[in-house]
N, C-alpha and C positions, 0 to 999 in steps of 0.2 A: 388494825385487824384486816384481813384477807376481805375480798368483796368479790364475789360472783360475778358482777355486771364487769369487773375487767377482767378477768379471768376469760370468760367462756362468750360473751356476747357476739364476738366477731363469728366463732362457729358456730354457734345458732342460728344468727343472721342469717347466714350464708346456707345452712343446712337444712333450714325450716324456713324460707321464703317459698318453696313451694307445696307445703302441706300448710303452713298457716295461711293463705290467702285461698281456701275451699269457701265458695260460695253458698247459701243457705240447700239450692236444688242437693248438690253434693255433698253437701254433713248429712241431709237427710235419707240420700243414700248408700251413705255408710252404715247408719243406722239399720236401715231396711238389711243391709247384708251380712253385716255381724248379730246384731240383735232381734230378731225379729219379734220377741215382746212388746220389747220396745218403741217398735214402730207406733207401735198404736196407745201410744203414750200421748197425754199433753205435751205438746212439744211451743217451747218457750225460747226465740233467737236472739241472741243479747250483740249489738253490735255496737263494739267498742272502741271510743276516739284514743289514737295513740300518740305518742310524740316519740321521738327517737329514741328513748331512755328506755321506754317499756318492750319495742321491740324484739319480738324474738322471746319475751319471757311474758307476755300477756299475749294470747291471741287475740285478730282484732275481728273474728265474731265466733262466739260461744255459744253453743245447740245446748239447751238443760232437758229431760224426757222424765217426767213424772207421771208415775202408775202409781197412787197411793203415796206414802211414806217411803217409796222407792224413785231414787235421783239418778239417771246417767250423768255424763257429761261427755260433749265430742267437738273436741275444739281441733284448728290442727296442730297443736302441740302435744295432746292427747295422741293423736292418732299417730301421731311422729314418733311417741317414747312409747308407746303400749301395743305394737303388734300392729296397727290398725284398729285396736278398741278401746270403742267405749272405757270412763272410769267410773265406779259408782262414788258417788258424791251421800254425803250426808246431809241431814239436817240439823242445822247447828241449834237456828231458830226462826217460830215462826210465827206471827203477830197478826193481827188483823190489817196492818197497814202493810207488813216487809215478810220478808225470809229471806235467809240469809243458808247457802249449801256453802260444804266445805268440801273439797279433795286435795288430794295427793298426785304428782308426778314424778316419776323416779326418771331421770335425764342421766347427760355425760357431760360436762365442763369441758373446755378444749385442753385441757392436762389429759381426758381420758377419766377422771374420778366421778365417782355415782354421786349423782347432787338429789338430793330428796326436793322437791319445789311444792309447799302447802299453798293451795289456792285458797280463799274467799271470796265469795259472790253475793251482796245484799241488794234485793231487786225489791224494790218500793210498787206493790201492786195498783195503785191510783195510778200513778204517770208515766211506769214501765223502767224510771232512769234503775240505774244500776251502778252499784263501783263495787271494784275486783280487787283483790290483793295476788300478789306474789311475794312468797318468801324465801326464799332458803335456805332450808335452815343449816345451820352452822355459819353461817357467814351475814358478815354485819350489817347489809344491806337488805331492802323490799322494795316492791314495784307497784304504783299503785295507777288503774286508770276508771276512766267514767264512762258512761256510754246510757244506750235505749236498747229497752227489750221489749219485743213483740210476740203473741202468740201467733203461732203459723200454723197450717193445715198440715 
């Protein structure tokens, strides 16, 4: 079966090295200029360890913005496939140790074909770790990485 990671990872790489590498000041002003609800959200910053495999298909820091039962998300792979904004993320599930948001990214493969990419995020609230998924769906492969998540101001 077809895999995404050889497919399309060289264009990514290359296309999103400079939207994925926005430091925390700057995801939060992205926030502040497309969302402005949102700003004043809890804001939760997940930065995550990568290794060459994940690149380009997990970003390596994740901004989450929760008002209630409502989840942005602005990573820069987000902001690379969406205009500049924000995605809303759901709530898959949530426990008194974890929760766990789910979104969506609709990207392009280096053939040019629209790849659906489903994320997951389960962030453990005692110690902040966190692990992400990437998927693609229709193709045989996923991406998985770990990292620490902070609340920020």
């Amino acid at each position: 079966m077809k895999t995404l990671f050889h497919r399309a990872r060289g264009a990514i790489l290359h296309g999103a090295a400079g939207a994925m590498l926005l430091g925390a000041t700057a995801l939060t002003g992205v926030v502040a200029q497309t969302a402005p609800a949102a700003a004043q959200a809890a804001r939760t910053l997940c930065k995550i360890d990568l290794n060459s495999r994940q690149k380009g298909w997990i970003a390596p820091e994740i901004l989450f913005l929760r008002d209630g039962a409502r989840v942005m998300v602005v990573d820069g792979i987000v902001l690379m496939n969406n205009d500049e904004q924000p995605v809303e993320a759901k709530i898959a599930d949530e426990r008194a140790d974890r929760v766990t948001y789910t979104w969506e990214v609709r990207s392009k493969d280096i053939g040019g074909r629209i790849v659906r990419m489903k994320y997951r995020a389960t962030r453990f609230k005692q110690d902040g770790a966190v692990s992400v998924s990437a998927l693609p769906l229709g193709y045989a492969n996923s991406f998985t990485a770990r990292g620490r998540c902070d609340a920020i101001q």
